[in-house]
C-alpha positions in Angstrom: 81.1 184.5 51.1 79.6 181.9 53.0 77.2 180.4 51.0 80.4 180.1 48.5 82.5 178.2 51.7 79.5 175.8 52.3 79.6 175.0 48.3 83.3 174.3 48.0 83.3 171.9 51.4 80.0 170.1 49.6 82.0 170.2 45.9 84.5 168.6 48.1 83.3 166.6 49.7 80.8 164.7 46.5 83.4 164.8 44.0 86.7 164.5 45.7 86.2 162.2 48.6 87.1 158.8 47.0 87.9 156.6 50.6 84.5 154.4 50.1 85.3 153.9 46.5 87.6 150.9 46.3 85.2 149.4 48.8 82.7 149.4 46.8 84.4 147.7 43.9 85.6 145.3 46.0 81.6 144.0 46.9 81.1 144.6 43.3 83.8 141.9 42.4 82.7 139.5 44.9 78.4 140.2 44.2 80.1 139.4 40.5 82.3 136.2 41.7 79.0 134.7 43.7 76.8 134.7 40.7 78.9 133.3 38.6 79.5 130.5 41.6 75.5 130.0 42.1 74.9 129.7 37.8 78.0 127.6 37.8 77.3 124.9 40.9 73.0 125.0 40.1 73.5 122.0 37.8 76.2 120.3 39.7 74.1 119.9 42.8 71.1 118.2 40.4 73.9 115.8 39.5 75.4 115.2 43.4 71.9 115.1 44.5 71.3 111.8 41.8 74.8 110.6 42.8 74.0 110.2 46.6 70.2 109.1 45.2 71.8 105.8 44.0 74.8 105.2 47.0 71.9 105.1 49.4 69.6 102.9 46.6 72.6 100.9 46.5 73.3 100.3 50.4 69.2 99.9 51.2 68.9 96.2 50.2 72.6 95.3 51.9 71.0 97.0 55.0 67.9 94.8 54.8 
């Protein structure tokens, strides 16, 4: 009778026990939502990166 209590509580307690589950998709979404920022901003920053390139080619011979 026991061993039959200490299986129910551990059925109970893997299969019914959801509390962490909407926790967990919630990181999911937002591990989801940050790789598709990082693919999605990786070739923007080339192009800011050459944009601020030729502000400070253009300001170097003014500052001279």
């Amino acid at each position: 009778m026991m061993i039959m209590n200490m299986w129910m509580q551990l059925k109970n307690l893997l299969v019914e026990d959801e509390r962490g589950q909407g926790m967990v998709e919630y990181a999911l979404i937002i591990a989801l939502i940050a790789i598709v920022v990082i693919v999605a901003l990786t070739p923007a920053g080339a192009a800011v990166s050459q944009i601020f390139t030729n502000i400070v080619g253009a300001l170097t011979p003014a500052a001279g």
